[in-house]
C-alpha positions in Angstrom: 223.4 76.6 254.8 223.0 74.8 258.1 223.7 71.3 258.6 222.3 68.6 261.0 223.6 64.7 261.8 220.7 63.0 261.8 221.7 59.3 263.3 218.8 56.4 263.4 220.0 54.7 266.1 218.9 58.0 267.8 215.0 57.2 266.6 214.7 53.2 267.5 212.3 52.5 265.0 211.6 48.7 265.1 210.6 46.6 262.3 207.9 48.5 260.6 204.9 48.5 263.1 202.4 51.0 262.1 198.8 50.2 261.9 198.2 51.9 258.5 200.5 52.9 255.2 202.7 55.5 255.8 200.7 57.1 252.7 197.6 57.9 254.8 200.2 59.6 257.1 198.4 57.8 260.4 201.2 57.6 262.9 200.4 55.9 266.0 203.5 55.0 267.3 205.5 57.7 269.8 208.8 56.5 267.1 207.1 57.0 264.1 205.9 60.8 265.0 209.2 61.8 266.5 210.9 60.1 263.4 208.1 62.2 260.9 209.0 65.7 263.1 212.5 65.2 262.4 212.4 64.0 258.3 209.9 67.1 257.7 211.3 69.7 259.5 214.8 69.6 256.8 214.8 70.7 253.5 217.1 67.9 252.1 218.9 65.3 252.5 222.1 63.3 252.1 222.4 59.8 253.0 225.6 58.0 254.2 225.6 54.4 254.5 227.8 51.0 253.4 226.6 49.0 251.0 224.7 45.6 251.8 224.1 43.0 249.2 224.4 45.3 246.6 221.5 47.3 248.1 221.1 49.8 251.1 221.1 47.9 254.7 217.9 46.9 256.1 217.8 49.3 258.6 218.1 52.9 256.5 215.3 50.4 253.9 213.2 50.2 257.7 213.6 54.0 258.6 212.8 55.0 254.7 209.4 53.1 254.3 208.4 54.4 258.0 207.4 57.5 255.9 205.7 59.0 253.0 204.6 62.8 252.5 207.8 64.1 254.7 210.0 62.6 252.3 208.4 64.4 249.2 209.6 67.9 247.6 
């Protein structure tokens, strides 16, 4: 097995700015498509991240709902 760090403050993905769902998979945004290259190119996926109000921070909430299809199977 190979393992990769994948850190978001590597991808600077502002406050969700696309144009479209991330269904339709329409990226415009130089961020989003990098961000979709990396997320598909893996085969799985562990997340690491503190607790915030008894939820996940806003930011790993952000990068999540940037995306659609690359997340799936």
């Amino acid at each position: 097995a190979e393992f990769e760090l994948v850190d978001l403050l590597d991808y600077k993905l502002p406050v969700l700015d696309e144009a479209y769902p991330a269904s339709l998979g329409n990226y415009t945004q130089p961020h989003t498509q990098a961000w979709a290259e990396k997320i598909a190119s893996l085969d799985g996926f562990v997340i690491v991240t503190p607790e915030y109000n008894r939820s996940v921070p806003g930011a790993l909430k952000n990068a999540i709902d940037y995306l659609y299809a690359e997340w799936n199977n």
